[in-house]
N, C-alpha and C positions, 0 to 999 in steps of 0.2 A: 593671335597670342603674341608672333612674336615683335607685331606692330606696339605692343602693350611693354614688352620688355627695353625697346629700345627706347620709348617715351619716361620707362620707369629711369633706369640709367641715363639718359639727358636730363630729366630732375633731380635726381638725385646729386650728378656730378657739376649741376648748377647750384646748389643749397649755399653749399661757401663761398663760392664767387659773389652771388646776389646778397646772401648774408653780410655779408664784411664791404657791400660796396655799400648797404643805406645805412651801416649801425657807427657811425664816429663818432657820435655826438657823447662829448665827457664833460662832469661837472665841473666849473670853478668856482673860484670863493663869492659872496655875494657881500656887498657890503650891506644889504637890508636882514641877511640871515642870521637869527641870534644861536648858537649853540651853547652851551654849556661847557667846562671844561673836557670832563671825560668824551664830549661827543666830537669836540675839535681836535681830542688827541686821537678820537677811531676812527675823522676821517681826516687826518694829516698822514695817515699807518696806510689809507684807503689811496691817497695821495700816491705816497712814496711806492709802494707797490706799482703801480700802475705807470708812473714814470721810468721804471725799469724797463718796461717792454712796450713806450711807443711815446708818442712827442707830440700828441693830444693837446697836454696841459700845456706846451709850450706854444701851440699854434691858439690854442682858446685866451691866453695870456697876451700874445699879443694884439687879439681880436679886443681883448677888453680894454687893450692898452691903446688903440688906436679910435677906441670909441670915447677915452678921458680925451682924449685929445682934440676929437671933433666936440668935445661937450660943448666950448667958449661959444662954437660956430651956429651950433644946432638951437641952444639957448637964446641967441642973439633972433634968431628968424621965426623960431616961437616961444617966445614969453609965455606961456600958462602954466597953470598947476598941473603935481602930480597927475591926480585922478581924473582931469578933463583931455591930457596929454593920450593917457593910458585908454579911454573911452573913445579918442576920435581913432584911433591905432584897431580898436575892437568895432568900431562902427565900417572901419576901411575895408573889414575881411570881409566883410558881407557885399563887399562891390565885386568882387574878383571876377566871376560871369559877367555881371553888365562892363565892367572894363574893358576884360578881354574881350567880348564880344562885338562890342563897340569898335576897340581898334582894330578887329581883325575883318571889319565889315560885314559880320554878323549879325548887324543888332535885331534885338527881340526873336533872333531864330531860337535860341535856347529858353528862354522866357515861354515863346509859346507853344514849344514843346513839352514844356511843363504845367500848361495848362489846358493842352491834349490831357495831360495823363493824371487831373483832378479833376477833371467836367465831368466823372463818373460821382463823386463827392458833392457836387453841386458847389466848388468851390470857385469856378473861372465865373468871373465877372467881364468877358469878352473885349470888345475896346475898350469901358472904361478900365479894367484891370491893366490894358498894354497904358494906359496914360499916367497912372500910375508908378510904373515899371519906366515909364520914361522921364517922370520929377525924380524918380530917386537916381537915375544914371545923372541926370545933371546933378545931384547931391555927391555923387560918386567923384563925379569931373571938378568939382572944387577941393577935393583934396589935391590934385593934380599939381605941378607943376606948371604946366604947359599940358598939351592934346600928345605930347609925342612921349610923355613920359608913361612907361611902361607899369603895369602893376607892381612885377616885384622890387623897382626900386622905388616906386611910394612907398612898398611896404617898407622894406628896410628902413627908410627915411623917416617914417611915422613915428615904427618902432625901435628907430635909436631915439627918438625927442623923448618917447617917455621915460626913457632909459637914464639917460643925462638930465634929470630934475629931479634936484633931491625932494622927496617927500617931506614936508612942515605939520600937516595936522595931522591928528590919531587915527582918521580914517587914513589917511596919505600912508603912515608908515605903516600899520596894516593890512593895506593895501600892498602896500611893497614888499611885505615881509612873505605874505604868500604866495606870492608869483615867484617870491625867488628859492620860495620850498619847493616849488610845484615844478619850477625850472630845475633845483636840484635834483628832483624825485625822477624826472624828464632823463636826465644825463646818467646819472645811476643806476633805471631800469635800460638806459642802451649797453654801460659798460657790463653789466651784468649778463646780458643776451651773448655779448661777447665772450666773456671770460666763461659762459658753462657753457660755450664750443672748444675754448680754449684759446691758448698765442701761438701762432706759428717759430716753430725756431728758426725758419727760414727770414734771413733780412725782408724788409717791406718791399722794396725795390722786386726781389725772387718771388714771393708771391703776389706781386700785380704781373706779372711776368706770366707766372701759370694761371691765373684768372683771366688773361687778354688768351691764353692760347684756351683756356676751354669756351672763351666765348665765340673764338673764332671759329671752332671744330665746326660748336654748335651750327652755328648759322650754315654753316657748310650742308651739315646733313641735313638741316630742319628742311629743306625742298623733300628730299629723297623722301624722309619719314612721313611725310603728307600723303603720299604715293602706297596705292593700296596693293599689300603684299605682291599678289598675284598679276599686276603691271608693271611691277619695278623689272630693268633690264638684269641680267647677268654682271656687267658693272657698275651699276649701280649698287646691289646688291654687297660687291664687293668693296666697293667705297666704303658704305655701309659698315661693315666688318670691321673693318681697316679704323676708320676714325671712331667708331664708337669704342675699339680695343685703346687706342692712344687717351679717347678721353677718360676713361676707366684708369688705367695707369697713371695719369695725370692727379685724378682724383683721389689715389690711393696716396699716391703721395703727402699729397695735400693735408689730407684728415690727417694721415700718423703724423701730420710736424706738428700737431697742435697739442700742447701742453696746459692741461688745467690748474687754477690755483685754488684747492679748496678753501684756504682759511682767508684769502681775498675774496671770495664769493660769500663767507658768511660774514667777515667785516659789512660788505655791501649792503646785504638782507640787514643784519642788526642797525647800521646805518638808515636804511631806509625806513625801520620801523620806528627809527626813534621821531625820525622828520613826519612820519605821517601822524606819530602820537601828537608832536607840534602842531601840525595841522589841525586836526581834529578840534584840539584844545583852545586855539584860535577860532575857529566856527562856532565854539559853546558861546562866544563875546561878541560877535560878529559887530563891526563897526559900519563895515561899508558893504552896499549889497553885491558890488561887480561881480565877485567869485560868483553869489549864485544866479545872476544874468549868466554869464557863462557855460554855466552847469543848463541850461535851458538850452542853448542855443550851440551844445559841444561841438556837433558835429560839422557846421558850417567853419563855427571858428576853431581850428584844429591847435592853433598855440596855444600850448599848457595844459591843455584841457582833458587830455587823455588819461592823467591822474587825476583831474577830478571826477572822470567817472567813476570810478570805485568809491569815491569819497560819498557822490552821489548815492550809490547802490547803498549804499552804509547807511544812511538819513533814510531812505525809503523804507529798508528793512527795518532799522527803531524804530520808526512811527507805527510801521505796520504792524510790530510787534504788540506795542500800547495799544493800540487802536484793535486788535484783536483778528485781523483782517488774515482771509488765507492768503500765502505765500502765490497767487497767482498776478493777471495784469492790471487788477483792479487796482490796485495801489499807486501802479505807474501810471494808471491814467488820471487819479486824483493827483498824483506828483505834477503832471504836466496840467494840471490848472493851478497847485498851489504857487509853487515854486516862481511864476512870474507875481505872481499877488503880493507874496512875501517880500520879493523884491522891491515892488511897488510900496509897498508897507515900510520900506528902511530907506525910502526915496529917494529910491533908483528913477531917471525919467523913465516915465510910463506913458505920457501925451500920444496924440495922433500922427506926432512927427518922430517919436524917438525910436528908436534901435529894436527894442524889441516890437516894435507894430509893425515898423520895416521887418525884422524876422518872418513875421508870421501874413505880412502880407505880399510881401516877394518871395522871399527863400521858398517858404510853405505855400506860398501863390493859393493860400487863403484873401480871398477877396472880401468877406464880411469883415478883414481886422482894417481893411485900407479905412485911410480918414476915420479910425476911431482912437480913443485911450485903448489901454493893455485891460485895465480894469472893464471896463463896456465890454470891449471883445470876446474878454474871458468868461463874464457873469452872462450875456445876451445870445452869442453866438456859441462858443466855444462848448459850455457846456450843457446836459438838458439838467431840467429845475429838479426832478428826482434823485440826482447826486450831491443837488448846493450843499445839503447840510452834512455829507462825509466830505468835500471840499472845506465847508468849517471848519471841520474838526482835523484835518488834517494841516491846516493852516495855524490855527491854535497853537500846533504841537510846533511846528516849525517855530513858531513865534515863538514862545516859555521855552524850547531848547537852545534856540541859534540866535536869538536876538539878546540874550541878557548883557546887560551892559558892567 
């Protein structure tokens, strides 16, 4: 039990330190985002507020300001459009494993631990599946620089090119317009996680000050706490006591400096619902399929996408609605055969080389999608012939709701 108390109080008096060390990320303005007046004046209010108690907007300002600046450069090295810029940046995140693992002299260790653990599926297609896994790392390594450039600054390099080109066609600015909601929606569910813990009155400098001291405790006691009750010494014990009273103290502190702003947190919410009504109402038009490639492949590519899950859930549940389906996982698995079809449908590449046959034959180290289109895969392997036609009609709807022009 009291091994159980002192684990409960090291979590506990870690919640704000780990909270406040991953949550900074704040919105700024998007020059692809359209709002309306009343929405630019809720969140210039959402702005000012927020400026008051930290320097976010000024570190994200000069982040954007130093990315006009590389535009000349970044432009100059690759000439393409928006949406091919945007697509090779989205095809890069699906290298991250084979990159790393590659530079770290790992290669195919992680691959074919991954195909341990689908051979029960009948999914590993054995060396030809590793030959495979090994065209796409050379696909990987032409993003590269050079052999010695690292992932995350391919990544950043990728995804400032698409950043710096301005969008010209309808798909292009539609495309642009919801990534920079999505971005929005991104930075305003972080400031919001923040603000209904509250702001510390304590300067920032003071509270990284008591966050380095409960990190340190911790790591102090975390030997001792491992150690089962009835083997710990007499000072150990006392240590024990000792630093877990300090980190409680610490902690109390901490909480009580933190001040809530109610009417900034429901700015936020009302803000957000207005960007997601945008959203929504952009998805009714759909120009360009990326969004919902993305929406397929979320969890690998984690930029932006974490608002599209909801967005996602939200499509699931209309269809399923119409379509009269109960609320269980039937729907989601018709979802994960439409959802790439439809794509395919508003022509998105779907070939034997593009992005999503890479998804589902690396990431998912499904071996029946290698060397085929998205469509074969889908309609031959992916699904059995007694679901095709709630897959129709599933797709139907996706079509007549999200595709009207």
């Amino acid at each position: 039990m009291q091994n159980k108390k002192y684990y409960l109080l090291i979590l506990g008096a870690l919640l704000v330190y780990l909270f406040f060390l991953h949550s900074e990320k704040l919105p700024f303005e998007h020059e692809n985002l359209s709002l309306d007046v009343e929405q630019k004046e809720l969140r210039k209010g959402i702005q000012e507020k927020m400026n008051s108690v930290t320097n976010s907007f000024k570190n994200s300002a000069n982040d954007k300001e130093k990315l006009l600046k590389d535009k000349k450069s970044v432009n100059q090295v690759m000439a393409i459009n928006y949406i091919n810029a945007f697509r090779n940046f989205t095809d890069f995140l699906l290298c991250k494993t084979s990159i790393t693992d590659w530079q770290n002299k790992t290669l195919l260790k992680s691959f074919r631990q991954k195909l341990k653990d689908v051979k029960k599926f009948g999914f590993d297609g054995g060396k030809k599946h590793e030959e495979y896994y090994l065209l796409h790392l050379q696909h990987c390594k032409s993003y590269l620089l050079d052999d010695k450039e690292l992932y995350d600054r391919a990544y950043d390099r990728l995804q400032k090119t698409y950043q710096n080109i301005q969008p010209e066609t309808e798909r292009e600015k539609q495309l642009a317009k919801i990534i920079a909601i999505l971005d929005e929606l991104g930075g305003l569910s972080s400031q919001l996680k923040i603000q209904r813990v509250g702001i510390s009155s304590f300067p920032p400098s003071e509270v990284k000050k008591m966050q380095e001291k409960l990190r340190q405790l911790y790591s102090y006691i975390k030997p001792i706490v491992r150690i089962p009750e009835k083997e710990r010494t007499a000072t150990q014990n006392r240590i024990l006591d000792e630093k877990s009273e300090q980190m409680s103290k610490i902690d109390k502190i901490l909480r009580e400096s933190y001040v809530k702003d109610d009417d900034l947190i429901q700015d936020i919410q009302s803000f957000s619902g207005n960007l997601k009504s945008i959203l929504l109402k952009e998805l009714t038009h759909i120009k360009t399929p990326d969004i919902f490639a993305l929406m397929i492949m979320w969890k690998e590519q984690s930029y932006l996408t974490f608002e599209l899950r909801g967005v996602y859930d939200k499509m699931i549940s209309e269809i399923t609605t119409k379509l009269a389906f109960k609320q269980d996982n039937f729907p989601r698995i018709l979802a994960l055969a439409s959802f790439p079809l439809f794509a395919c449908a508003l022509d998105y590449p779907c070939g034997s080389d593009s992005q999503l046959t890479t998804y589902y034959c690396i990431i998912m180290a499904n071996y029946h999608a290698c060397g085929k289109s998205v469509e074969d895969f889908i309609l031959e392997d992916y699904i059995s012939p007694n679901i095709r036609l709630d897959v129709d009609s599933f797709l139907d709807l996706l079509l007549e709701n999200y595709a009207q022009e």
